[in-house]
N, C-alpha and C positions, 0 to 999 in steps of 0.2 A: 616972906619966908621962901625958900626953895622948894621946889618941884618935890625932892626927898620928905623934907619936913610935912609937908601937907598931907604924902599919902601915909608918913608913921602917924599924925594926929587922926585922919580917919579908920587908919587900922585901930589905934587905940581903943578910937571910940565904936567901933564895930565889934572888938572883942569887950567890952562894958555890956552888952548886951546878953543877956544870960538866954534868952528864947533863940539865939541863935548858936549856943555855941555847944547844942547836943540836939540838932534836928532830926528828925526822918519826913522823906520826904519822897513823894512817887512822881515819875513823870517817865517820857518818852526817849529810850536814846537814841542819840543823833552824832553823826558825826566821829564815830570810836575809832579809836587809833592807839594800840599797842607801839610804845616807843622800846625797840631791842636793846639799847645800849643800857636805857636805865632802868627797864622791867614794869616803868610806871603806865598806867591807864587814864587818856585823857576823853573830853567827851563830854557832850552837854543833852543834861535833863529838857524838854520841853513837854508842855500842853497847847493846847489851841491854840493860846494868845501870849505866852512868855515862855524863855530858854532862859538857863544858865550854866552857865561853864563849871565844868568839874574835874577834877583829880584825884586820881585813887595810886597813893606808891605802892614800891614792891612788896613792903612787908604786909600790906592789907592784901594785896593783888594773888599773894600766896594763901590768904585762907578765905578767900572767893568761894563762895558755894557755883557758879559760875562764871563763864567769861561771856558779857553781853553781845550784841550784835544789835547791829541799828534797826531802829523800829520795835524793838523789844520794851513791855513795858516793865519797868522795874522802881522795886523801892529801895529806898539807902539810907541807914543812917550817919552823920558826918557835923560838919561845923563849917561854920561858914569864917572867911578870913580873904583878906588882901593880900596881892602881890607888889609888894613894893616897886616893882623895877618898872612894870607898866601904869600902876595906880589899878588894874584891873581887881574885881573881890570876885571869888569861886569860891564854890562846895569843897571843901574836903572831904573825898569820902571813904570811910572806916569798914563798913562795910553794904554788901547787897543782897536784894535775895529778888529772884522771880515775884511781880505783878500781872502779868500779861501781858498779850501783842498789844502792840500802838493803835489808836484810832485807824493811825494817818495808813498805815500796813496795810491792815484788814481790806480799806477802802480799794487800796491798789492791789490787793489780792484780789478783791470782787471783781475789779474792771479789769485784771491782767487774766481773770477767767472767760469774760466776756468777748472781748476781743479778740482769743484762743478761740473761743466757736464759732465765732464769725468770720474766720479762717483767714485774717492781718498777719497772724505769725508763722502761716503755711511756708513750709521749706521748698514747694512747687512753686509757689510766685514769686521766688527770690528770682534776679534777670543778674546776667553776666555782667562783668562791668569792660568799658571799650579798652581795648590792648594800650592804645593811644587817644584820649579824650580830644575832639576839637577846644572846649572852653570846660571850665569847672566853676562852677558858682557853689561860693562858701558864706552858707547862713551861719552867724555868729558876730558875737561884739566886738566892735571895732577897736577897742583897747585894750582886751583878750589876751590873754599870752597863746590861744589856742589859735589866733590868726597870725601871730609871732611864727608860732611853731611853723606851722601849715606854709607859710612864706618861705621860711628856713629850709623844710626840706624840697619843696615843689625846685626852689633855689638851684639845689646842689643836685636833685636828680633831671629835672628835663624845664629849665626856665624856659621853653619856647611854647610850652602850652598857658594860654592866657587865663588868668584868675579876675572872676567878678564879684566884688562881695556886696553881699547883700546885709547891712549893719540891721541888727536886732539884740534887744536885749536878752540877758540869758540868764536871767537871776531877778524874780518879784514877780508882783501879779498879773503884770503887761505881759511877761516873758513867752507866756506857751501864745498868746491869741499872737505875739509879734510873728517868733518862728512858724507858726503854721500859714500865716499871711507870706513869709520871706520863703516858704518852698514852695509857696502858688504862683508868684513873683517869678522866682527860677523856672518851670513851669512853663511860662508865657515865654522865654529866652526860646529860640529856635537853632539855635548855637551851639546850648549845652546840652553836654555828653553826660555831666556827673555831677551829684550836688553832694557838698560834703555839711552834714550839720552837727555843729561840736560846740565844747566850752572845755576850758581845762578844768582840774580835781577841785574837789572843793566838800562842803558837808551835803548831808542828803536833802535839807533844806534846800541848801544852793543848787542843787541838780531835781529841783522835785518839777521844777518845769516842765522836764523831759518825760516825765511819765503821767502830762495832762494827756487827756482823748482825744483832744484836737490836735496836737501834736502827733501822736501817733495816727490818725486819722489821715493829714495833708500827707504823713510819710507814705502810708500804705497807699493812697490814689496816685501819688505822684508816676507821670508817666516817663519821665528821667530817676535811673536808678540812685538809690541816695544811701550813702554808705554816713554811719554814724560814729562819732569819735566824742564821747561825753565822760570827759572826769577820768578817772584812771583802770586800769586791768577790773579790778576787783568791783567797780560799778555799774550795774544794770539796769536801765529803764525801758519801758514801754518805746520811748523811741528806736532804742538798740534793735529789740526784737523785732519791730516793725519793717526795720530797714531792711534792703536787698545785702548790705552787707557790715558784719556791725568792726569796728577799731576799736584795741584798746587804750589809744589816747587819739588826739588830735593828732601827735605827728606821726603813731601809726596809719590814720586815715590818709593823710599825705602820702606816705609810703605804698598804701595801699594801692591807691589811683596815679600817682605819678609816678613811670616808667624811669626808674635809670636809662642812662643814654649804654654804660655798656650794657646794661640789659636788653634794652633793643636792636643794637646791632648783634648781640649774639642770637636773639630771637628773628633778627634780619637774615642772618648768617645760615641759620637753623631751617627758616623759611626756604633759604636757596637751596641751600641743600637738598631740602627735602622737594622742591617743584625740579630740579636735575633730576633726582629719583624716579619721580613720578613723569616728567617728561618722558627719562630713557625706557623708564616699563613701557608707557604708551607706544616710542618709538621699537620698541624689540615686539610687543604684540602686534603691531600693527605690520612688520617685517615677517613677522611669524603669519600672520596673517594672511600677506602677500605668498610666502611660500606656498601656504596651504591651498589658498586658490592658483596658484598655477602649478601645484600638482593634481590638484582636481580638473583645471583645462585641459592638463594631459595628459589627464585620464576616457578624456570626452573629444578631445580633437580629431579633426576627420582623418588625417595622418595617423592619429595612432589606431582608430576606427579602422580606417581602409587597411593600414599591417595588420592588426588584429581578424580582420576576414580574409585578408589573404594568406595569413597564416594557419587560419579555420580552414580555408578552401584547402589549402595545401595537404593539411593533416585528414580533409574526408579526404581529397583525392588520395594519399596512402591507404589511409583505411579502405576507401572504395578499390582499391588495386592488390592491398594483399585480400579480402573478401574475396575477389574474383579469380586469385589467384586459388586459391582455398579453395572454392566452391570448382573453381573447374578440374585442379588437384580430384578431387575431391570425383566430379564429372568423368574425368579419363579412368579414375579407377573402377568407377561405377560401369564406364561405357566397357571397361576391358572384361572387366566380371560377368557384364551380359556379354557380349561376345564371346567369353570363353562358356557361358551358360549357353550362349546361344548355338555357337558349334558342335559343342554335347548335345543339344537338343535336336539341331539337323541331323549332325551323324547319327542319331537313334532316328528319327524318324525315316533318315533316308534309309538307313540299315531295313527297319521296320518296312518302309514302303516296297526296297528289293526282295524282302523276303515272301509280303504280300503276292510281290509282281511273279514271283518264281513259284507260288504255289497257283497265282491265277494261271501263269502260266502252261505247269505243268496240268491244271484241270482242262486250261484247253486246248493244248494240245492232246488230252485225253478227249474231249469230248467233238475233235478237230473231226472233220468226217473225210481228209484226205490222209488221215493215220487210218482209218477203216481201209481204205484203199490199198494200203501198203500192204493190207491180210489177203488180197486177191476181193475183195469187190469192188465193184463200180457203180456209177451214178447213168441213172437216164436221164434224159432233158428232152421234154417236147420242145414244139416250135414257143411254145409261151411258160410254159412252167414243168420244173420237175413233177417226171411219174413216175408213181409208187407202186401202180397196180398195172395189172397185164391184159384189163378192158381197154385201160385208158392207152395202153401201147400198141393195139387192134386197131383202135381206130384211127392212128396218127400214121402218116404215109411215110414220113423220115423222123428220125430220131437221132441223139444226139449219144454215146456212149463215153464218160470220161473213167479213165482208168488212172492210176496210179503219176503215170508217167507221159499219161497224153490222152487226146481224144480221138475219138472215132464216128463218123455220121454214116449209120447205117439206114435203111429203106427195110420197110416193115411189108412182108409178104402176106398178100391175104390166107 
């Protein structure tokens, strides 16, 4: 029989079953994806140990008591039924309502708190990433579309920085102990500038690697920054946050780390420019500089030292000159005012002195005893002294007689 035939006879016999063909059923969602064109909702139920694919169309999708989101636990009721074109059988499902969060959530709720205080997702220990990487080592699977990607853009923006990859799986139970092993590996490189660790989109299963401990763990110690590109825009794991810097895809991370070439020459260009700038300030402060110190030398040099005092000298000796001139101005009118005080004061005194002399004068010649003479007396004179009396003229044998106008020696008769 043909490929067709076999999956209508198992449809057949899969819609014979009555216990399936009005289920309810709880489990974990995984994987959800709103399709815009036909409004339908796809997405698979799981528990611990089994998944199944499911479908909800527009017309159920429109009396939704909610729209799920992964890790949500929810219940459905629906029917189960084959897809002819693949042979694949899925849930149909009719409708849903709230069960609660997922185990698998919860758990990475606990450990995404853990790790948040133990300060892995500190926005202080994110590190710069190199303008230009010497080497890039890229954890991730070697048959990947996400080392496709990563190839493709590293390509077209700067192929002269070398890529090392380090092959590890990126999907099952090997996957987180592989990656945390392949960024210790990177690590040991002495080379590299920048580790990129990614996988392309995929369900949250397929990315749940990325949010083991030990994965987040090798990211946070790694002492080369590691920029993370895992699944698409809308996917977050414990790796993202850990990273120094997180991508929305794989060939964002590419984008991220590898420089376009005109991007570097305009940042070359930008460089120049800006060390010209920086040159020419240096060179005009340091010219500004020079001025300032040789206006300050000649301010201080003995040249302008020695004009400076001998223009100080010049300006006492003025001032010392008109001072002297002042002061002796000053001198001559002082000496003329005592001289004319002193003239005054001779002429009175001499006035004074002649009028003295004119009355001492006149007493002696009042008390003169040759103006007695002029009244008819006369003086005697012995041989040794004038006599007054007429004993003392007895007994002197000559005598001397002065009169007015002459003298006379007359002889005393006994």
């Amino acid at each position: 029989m043909t490929v067709s035939r076999l999956n209508l006879l198992v449809a057949e016999a899969i819609r014979k079953e009555p216990r399936i063909r009005d289920v309810m059923v709880t489990g974990e969602v995984s994987g959800f994806r709103h399709h815009l064109a036909s409004g339908h909702w796809y997405f698979s139920l799981k528990d611990e140990e089994s998944a199944i694919s499911c479908v909800m169309f527009r017309t159920n999708t429109l009396r939704a008591a909610l729209r799920p989101r992964d890790g949500q636990n929810v219940t459905v009721t629906g029917y189960v039924d084959v897809y002819p074109k693949n042979g694949s059988y899925q849930l149909y499902v009719t409708g849903m309502r709230d069960a609660g969060r997922g185990d698998m959530y919860v758990r990475l709720e606990e450990l995404k708190r853990k790790l948040l205080a133990e300060g892995l997702f500190d926005p202080s220990r994110k590190r710069t990433l190199p303008m230009l990487p010497r080497k890039v080592a890229v954890v991730t699977s070697p048959s990947g579309a996400a080392l496709h990607d990563i190839l493709n853009v590293s390509g077209m923006r700067c192929p002269s920085v070398p890529i090392v990859l380090i092959p590890v799986t990126v999907q099952g139970d090997t996957a987180a102990a592989e990656i945390a092993a392949g960024i210790r590996t990177a690590n040991g490189m002495t080379d590299v500038d920048v580790i990129i660790v990614g996988r392309g989109g995929g369900s949250a299963e397929d990315l749940w690697c990325f949010n083991d401990e030990r994965v987040a763990r090798a990211v946070a110690e790694s002492r080369i920054p590691v920029v993370s590109g895992v699944g698409h825009e809308i996917d977050t794991t414990l790796c993202d946050l850990a990273a120094d810097v997180r991508a929305s895809t794989p060939s964002n991370a590419a984008e991220i780390v590898f420089p376009a070439r005109k991007e570097l020459t305009d940042r070359t260009a930008l460089m120049r420019q800006g060390l010209y700038r920086a040159q020419r300030d240096v060179l005009e402060r340091m010219a500004q500089k020079i001025r300032d110190c040789s206006a300050a030398l000649s301010l201080v040099s003995p040249e302008r030292r020695i004009a400076q005092l001998i223009a100080g000298c010049q300006l006492m000796r003025e001032r010392m000159n008109h001072a002297i001139r002042l002061r002796m101005e000053g001198g001559e009118g002082a000496v003329r005012e005592s001289r004319t005080h002193l003239d005054y004061a001779m002429d009175r005194r001499m006035e004074a002195a002649r009028s003295g002399m004119e009355r001492l004068r006149v007493r002696l010649e009042t008390l003169n005893p040759m103006s007695v003479l002029d009244r008819g007396y006369a003086v005697v004179y012995g041989p040794e002294h004038l006599v007054t009396r007429a004993e003392e003229a007895r007994r002197s044998s000559a005598l001397t007689v002065r009169f007015a106008d002459g003298r006379v020696d007359v002889t005393v008769k006994p």
